[in-house]
C-alpha positions as a printed Julia matrix, in Angstrom:
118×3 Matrix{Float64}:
 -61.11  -54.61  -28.13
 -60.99  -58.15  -27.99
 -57.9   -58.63  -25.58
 -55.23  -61.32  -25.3
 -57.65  -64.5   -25.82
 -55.93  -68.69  -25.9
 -57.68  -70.7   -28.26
 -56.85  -74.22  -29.2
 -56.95  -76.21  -31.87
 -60.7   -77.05  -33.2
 -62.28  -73.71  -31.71
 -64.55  -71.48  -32.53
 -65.76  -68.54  -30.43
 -67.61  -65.1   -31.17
 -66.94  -62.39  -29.48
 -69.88  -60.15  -27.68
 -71.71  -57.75  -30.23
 -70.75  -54.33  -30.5
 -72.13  -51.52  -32.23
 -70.92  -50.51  -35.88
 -69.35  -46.91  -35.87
 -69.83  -46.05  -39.53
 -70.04  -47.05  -42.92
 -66.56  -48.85  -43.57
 -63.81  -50.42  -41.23
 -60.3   -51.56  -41.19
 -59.95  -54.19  -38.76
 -56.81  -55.42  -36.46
 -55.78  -59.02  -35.9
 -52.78  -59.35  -33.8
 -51.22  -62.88  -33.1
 -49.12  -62.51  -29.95
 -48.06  -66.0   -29.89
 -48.67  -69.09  -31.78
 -47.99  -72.72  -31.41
 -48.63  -74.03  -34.76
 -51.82  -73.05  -34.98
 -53.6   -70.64  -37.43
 -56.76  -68.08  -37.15
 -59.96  -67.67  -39.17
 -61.96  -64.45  -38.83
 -64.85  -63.77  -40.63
 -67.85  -60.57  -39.31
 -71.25  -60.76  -38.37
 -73.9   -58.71  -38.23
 -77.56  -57.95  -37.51
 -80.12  -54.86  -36.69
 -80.36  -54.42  -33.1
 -84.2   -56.02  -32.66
 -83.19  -58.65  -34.54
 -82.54  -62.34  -32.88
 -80.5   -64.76  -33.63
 -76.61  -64.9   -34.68
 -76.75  -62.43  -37.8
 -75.46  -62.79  -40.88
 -71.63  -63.23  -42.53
 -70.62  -60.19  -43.84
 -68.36  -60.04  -47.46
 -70.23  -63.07  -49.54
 -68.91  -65.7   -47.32
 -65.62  -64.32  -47.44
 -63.52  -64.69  -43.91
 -61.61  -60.86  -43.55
 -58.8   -62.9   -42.13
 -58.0   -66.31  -43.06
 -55.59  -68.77  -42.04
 -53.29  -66.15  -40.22
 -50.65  -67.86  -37.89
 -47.73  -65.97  -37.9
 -46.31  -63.24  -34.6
 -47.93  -59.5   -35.5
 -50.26  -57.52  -36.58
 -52.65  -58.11  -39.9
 -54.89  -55.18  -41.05
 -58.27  -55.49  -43.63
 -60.51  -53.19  -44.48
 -63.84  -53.47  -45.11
 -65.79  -51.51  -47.45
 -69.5   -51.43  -46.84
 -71.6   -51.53  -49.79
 -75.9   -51.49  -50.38
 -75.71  -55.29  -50.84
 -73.75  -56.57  -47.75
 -74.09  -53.43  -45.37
 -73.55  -53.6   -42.14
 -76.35  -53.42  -39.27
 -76.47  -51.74  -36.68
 -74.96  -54.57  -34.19
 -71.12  -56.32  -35.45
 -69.15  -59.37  -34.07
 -66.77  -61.58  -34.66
 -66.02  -65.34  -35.21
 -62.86  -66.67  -34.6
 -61.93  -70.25  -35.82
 -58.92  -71.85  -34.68
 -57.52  -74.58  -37.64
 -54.2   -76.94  -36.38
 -53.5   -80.06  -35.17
 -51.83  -81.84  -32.09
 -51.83  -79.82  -28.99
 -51.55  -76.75  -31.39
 -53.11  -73.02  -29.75
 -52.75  -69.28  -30.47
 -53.17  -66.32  -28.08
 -54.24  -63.11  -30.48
 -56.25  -60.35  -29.88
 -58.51  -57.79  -32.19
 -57.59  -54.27  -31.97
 -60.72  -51.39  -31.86
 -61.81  -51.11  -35.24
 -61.05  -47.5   -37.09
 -64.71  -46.58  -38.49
 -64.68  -44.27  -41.24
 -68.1   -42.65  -43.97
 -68.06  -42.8   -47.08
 -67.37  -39.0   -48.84
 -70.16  -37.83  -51.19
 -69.46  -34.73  -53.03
């Protein structure tokens, strides 16, 4: 879990790496508080005795985007032999606003599920 984190405007942080737990995901965002502010999150990944930052996960495509408002936001991510994940995940969180603007948020454990072949 990545737990009850302020970020202001004009940020962007990853979180540590963690190991992936299976095949798919569905990933937590919850905003806690916001002050006009809104949340990019978009998933890394790499193999273990690999350096360097990884690679985006989904084509590009953040799995939350532009998320400001008070609760929680759910996406799931479904793995496939193109944009698999490795055996190391993290995070990046961007924070978009202007002014003085912040959010406190934090990212839930991520449910790991297989994929079911009959």
């Amino acid at each position: 879990m990545f737990d009850g984190q302020l970020l202001f405007q004009s940020s962007t942080v990853y979180s540590p790496w963690f190991r992936r737990g299976g095949d798919h995901a569905r990933f937590t965002l919850e905003v806690i508080e916001a002050g006009s502010a809104s949340i990019t999150v978009e998933l890394y990944t790499k193999a273990a005795d690999d350096a360097g930052d990884g690679t985006a996960l989904g084509a590009g495509t953040p799995l939350f985007s532009s998320v400001s408002a008070v609760g929680r936001t759910t996406a799931e991510f479904l793995s496939t032999a193109n944009d698999g994940m490795k055996d190391l995940v993290r995070y990046e969180f961007t924070v978009t606003g202007s002014g003085t603007n912040w959010i406190l948020f934090r990212m839930l454990d991520p449910v790991w599920f297989d994929s079911v072949v009959a």
